[in-house]
C-alpha positions as CSV (number, residue, x, y, z in Angstrom):
1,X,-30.8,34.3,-3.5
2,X,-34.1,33.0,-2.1
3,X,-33.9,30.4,0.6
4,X,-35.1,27.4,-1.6
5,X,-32.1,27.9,-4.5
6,X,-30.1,28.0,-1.4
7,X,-31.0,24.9,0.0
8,X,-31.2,23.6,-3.6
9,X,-27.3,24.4,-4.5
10,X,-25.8,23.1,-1.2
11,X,-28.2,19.9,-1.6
12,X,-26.6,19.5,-5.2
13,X,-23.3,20.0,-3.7
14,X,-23.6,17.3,-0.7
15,X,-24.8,14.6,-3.3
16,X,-22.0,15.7,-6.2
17,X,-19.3,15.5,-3.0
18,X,-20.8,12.1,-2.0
19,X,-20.7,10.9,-5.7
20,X,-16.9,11.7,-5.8
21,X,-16.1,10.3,-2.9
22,X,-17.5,7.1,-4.2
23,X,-15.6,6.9,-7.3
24,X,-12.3,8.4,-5.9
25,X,-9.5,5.4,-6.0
26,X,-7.5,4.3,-3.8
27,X,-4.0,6.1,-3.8
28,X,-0.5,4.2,-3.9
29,X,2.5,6.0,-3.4
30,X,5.9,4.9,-3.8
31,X,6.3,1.1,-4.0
32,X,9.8,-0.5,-3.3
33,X,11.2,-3.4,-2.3
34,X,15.1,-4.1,-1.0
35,X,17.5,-6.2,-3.3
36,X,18.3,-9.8,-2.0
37,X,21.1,-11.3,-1.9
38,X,21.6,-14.4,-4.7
39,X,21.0,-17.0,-2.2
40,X,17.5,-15.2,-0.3
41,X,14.1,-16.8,-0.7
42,X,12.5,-14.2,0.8
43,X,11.8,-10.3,0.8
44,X,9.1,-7.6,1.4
45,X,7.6,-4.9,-0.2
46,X,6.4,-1.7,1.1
47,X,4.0,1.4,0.2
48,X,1.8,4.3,1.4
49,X,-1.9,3.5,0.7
50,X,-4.8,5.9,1.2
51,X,-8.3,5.2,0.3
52,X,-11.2,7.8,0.2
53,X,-13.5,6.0,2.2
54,X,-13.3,3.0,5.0
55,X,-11.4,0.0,3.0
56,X,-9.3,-3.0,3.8
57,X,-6.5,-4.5,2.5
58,X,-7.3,-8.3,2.1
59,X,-5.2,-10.0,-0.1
60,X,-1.8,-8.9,-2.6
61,X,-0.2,-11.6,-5.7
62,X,2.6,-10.9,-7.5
63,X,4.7,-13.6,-10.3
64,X,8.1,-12.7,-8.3
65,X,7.4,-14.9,-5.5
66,X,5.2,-18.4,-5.0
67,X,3.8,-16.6,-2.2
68,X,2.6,-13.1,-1.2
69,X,1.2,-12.1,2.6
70,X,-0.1,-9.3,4.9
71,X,2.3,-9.2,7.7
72,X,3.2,-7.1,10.8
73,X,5.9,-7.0,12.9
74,X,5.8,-6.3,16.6
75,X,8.3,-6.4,19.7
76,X,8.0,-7.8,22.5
77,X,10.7,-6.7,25.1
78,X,13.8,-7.3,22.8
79,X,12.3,-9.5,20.6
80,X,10.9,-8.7,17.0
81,X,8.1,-10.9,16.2
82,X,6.6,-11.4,12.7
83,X,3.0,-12.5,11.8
84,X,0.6,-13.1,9.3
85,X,-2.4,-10.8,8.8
86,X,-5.5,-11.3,7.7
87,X,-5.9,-7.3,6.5
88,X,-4.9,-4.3,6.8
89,X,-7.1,-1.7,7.8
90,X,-7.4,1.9,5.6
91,X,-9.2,4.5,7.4
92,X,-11.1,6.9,4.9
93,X,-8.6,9.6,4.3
94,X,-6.1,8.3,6.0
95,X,-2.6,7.5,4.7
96,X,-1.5,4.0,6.2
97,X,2.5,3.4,5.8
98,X,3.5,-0.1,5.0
99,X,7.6,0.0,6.3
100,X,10.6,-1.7,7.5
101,X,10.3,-2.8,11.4
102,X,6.0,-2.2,11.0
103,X,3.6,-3.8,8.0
104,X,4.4,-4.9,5.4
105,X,4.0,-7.4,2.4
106,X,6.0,-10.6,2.7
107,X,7.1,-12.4,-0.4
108,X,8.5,-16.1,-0.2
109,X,9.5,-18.3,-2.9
110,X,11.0,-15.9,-4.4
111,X,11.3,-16.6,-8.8
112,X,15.1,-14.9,-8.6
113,X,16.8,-12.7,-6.7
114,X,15.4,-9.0,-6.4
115,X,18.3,-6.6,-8.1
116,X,18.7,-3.1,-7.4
117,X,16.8,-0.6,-10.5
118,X,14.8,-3.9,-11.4
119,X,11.0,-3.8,-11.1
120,X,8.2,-6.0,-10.8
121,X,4.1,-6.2,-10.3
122,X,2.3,-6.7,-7.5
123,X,-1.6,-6.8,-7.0
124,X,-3.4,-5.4,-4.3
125,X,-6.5,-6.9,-3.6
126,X,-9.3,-4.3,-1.1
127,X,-12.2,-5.4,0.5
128,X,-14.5,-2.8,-1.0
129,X,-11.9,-1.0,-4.1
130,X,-11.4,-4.4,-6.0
131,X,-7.3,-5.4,-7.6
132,X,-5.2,-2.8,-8.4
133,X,-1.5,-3.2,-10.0
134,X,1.2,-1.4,-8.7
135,X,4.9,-1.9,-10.2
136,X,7.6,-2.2,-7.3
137,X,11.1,-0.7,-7.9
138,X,14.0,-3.0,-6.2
139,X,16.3,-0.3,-4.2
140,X,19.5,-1.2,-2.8
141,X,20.4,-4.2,-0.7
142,X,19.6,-2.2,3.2
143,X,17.0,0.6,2.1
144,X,14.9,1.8,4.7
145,X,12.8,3.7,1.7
146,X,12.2,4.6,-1.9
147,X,14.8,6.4,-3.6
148,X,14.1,9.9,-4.0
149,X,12.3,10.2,-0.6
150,X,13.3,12.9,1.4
151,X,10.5,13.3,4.0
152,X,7.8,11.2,5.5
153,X,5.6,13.0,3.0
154,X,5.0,11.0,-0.2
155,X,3.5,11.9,-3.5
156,X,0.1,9.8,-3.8
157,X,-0.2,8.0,-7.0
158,X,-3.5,6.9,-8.9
């Protein structure tokens, strides 16, 4: 193949891997949530996100609670601390865990109590990738992940 159709072809392919890159969505795997008891006010949700390119998480809403935030929990010594975020940040290609004991999404007011094999929405707002809705599955009261998880390897859904 002469040098020019060469040059020609892997041009074509840099722009058509760019151009996918660009409309590739962000991936959500597994969301989940623990049950409450009757009396809680408050829970959290969790989830693997992955975004194609650089993104942020900046914002979630969901009708299950009065109030939804980014938070992260660190510790200090022996002391967990929680606190608001303003984002969380989603390397291109790179899976970012939202767990028990790390980040997560805090829920407060919540409309009733979260029951185990009930669902609900949530929607996840991203700097650059706009809203997308995801629909939480309540596990059991003490989960430390989504049912049906066996590794730290998760299937990504669109």
């Amino acid at each position: 193949m002469p040098v020019k159709a060469l040059m020609f072809v892997a041009t074509l392919a840099a722009a058509m891997a760019s151009a996918f890159a660009q409309t590739a969505q962000i991936q959500i795997a597994s969301p989940w949530a623990r049950a409450t008891p009757g009396g809680a006010t408050t829970a959290a949700a969790y989830m693997t996100i992955m975004s194609p390119t650089a993104d942020r998480l900046v914002g979630v809403s969901t009708p299950a609670a009065a109030k939804a935030e980014l938070h992260t929990m660190t510790m200090t010594g022996t002391v967990m601390k929680m606190r608001q975020i303003a984002a969380i940040d989603l390397p291109a290609g790179q899976p970012v865990t939202l767990k028990p004991g790390g980040m997560h999404i805090m829920l407060t007011g919540l409309a009733q109590p979260l029951k185990q094999g009930q669902s609900f929405p949530l929607t996840l707002t991203f700097a650059k990738g706009g809203t997308r809705e995801v629909t939480v599955a309540v596990e059991k009261v003490g989960a430390m992940g989504p049912a049906g998880a066996t590794s730290g390897a998760m299937p990504m859904r669109h």
